[in-house]
C-alpha positions as CSV (number, residue, x, y, z in Angstrom):
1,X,-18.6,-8.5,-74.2
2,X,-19.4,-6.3,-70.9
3,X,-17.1,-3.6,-70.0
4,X,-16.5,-2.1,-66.6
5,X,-19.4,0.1,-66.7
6,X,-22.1,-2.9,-67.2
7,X,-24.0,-3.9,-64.7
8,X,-24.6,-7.7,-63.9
9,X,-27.9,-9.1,-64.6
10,X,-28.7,-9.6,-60.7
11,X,-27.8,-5.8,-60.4
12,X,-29.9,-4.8,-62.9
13,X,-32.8,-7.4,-61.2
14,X,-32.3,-5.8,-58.2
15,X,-32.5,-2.3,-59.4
16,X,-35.6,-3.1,-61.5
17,X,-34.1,-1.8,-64.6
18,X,-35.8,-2.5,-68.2
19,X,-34.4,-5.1,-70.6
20,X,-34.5,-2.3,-73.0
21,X,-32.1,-0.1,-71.0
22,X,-29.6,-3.2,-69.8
23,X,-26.5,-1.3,-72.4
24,X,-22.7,-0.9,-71.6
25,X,-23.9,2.2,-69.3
26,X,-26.4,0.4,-67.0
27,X,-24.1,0.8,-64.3
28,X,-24.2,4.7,-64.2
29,X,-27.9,4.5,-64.9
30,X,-28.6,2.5,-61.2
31,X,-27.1,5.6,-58.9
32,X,-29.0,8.1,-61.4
33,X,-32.1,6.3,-61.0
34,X,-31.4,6.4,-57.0
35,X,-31.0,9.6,-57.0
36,X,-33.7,10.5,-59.1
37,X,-36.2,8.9,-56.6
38,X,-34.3,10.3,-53.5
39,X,-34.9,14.0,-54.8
40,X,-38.6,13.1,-56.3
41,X,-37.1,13.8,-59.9
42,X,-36.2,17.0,-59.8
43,X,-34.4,18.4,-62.5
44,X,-31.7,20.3,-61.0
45,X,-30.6,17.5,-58.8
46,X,-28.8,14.4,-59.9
47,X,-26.8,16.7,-62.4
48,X,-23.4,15.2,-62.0
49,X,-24.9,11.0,-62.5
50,X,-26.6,12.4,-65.1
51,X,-23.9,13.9,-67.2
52,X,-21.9,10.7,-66.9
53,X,-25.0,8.1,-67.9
54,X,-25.2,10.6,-71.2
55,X,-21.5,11.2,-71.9
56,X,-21.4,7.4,-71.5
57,X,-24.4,6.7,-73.9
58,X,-22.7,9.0,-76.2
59,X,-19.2,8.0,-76.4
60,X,-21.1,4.6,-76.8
61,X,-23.3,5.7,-79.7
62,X,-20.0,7.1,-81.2
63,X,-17.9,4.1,-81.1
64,X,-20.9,2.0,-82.8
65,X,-21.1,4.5,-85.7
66,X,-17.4,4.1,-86.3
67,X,-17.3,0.2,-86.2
68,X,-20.2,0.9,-88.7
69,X,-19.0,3.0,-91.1
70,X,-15.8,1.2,-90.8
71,X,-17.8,-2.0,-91.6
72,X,-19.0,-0.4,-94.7
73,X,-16.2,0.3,-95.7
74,X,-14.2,-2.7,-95.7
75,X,-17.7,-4.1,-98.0
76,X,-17.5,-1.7,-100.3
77,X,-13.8,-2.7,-101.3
């Protein structure tokens, strides 16, 4: 299942991003990563991309503990 805020696979070739980091957010990840080498990673820039990759990877890790704990739910009955 990808969702509009995955990146394809050539995309994430072409942007040299990790396996590991290839999640439902790997779209907002390639402009945060351009960024992050266009202002030589400094910490002040790049503010707004990064708020979204992390709101993104959070709302994500929320809706996986929920499908979990609804999941153990349902086994427990």
């Amino acid at each position: 299942m990808t969702s509009s805020l995955t990146a394809s696979q050539t995309e994430a070739k072409q942007a040299r991003i990790p396996l590991g980091w290839r999640d439902q957010c790997s779209s907002l990840l390639i402009p945060l990563n351009v960024c992050r080498k266009g202002t030589l990673y400094m910490p002040w820039e790049c503010e707004n991309e990064r708020h979204a990759y992390e709101k993104c990877q959070y709302d994500d890790y929320m809706h996986r503990m929920k499908e979990l704990s609804k999941r153990k739910l349902s086994e427990s009955e």
